[in-house]
N, C-alpha and C positions, 0 to 999 in steps of 0.2 A: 539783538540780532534782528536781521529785517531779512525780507526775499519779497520777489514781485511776481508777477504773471500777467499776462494778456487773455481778458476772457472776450469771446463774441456780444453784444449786447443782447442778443436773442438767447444766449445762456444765461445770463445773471441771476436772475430767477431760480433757477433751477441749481448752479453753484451754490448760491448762497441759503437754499435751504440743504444741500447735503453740505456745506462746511460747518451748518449749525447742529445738523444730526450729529456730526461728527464730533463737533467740541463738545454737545451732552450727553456722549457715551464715552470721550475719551478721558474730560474731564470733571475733578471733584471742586466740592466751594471752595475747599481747603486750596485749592490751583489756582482759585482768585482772590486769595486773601494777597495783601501786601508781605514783604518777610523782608528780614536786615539777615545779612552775612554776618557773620560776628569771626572775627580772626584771633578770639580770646576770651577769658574771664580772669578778670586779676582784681581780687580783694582790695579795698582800698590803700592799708597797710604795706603794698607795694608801690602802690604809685610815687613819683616822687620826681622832681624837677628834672634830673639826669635823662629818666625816661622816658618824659616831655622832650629832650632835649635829641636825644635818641631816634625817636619815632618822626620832629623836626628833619632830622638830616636826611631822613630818606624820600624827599623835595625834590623835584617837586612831584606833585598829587595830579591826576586826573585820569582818565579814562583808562590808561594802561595799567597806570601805576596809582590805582586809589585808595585813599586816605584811610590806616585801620580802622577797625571800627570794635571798640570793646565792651564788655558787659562788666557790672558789677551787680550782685543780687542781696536780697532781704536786709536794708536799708533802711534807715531812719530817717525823718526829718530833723534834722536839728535846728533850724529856722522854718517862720512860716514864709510860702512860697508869696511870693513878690512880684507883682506886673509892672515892668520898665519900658516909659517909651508906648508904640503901635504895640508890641505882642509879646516882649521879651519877659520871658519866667527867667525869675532867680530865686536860688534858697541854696541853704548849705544841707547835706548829705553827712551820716554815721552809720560806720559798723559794731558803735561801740566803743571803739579806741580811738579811731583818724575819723577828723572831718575835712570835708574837701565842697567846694562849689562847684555847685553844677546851676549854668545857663541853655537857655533855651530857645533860640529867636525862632519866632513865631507861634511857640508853644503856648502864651498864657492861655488862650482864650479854650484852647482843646484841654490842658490838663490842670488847668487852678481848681476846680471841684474835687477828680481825683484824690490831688496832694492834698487835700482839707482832711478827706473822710479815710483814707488807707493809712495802714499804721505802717505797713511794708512794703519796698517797691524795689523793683529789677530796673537799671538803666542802662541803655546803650549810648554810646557815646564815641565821641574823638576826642583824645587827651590832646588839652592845650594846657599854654602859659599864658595866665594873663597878668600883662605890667602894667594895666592903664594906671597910670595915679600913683602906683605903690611899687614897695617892691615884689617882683616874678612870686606867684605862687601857680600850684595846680589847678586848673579847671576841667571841668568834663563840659565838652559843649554836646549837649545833648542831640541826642538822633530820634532814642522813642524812652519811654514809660511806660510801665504797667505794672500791676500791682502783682506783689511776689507769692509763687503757688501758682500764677496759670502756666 
């Protein structure tokens, strides 16, 4: 969301120290953290090509109609994490039962330390299909990471 205004240049001064009063009494750090929507949590054990295939159809994506964006929480590594390419993280993900890939483009270089030293982690993600090379399995293209418990 955007808005405009026209201020006099002999106010500006003077705006823009009460628009900074205002943002430090209206707002907390916690208002300038970044944050992900999440439009779900679905255990790995559910995922599965169909719903891939599902989430597909409701195409196309963008500003009206944007892309889900799902969590999955206290995960395992079951591969170590993998730098492809300028920045692409790869590794495979368990809950125990289902393993599933999750990629990362642009990720390695912010989370390749994390996935070393966390035994557990929460990810957000867009469920895709990927067939490079093989045949269709599940991926999680990653959105964020962090370690599970914050």
């Amino acid at each position: 969301m955007a808005a405009g205004l026209t201020v006099r240049e002999e106010k500006i001064a003077s705006f823009s120290q009460l628009i900074n009063e205002f943002a430090a009494n209206a707002m907390t750090v916690e208002d300038l953290l970044p944050t992900i929507e999440l439009d779900g949590e679905v255990p790995l054990n559910q995922l599965s090509l169909k719903l891939a295939q599902i989430v597909d159809s409701l195409e196309p994506f963008g500003e009206g109609n944007p892309t889900p964006v799902f969590c999955s929480r206290n995960l395992s590594l079951k591969t170590a994490p993998v730098i492809h390419g300028k920045d692409t993280l790869k590794f495979w993900v368990t809950d125990g039962e289902v393993v599933v890939q999750a990629v990362g483009f642009g990720m390695g270089e912010k989370y390749f330390d994390l996935l070393k030293t966390t035994p557990k982690i929460d990810l957000a993600y867009n469920l895709s299909i990927d067939d490079w090379n093989k045949d269709p399995i599940v991926s999680l293209k990653l959105k964020d990471i962090r370690e599970s418990g914050e």
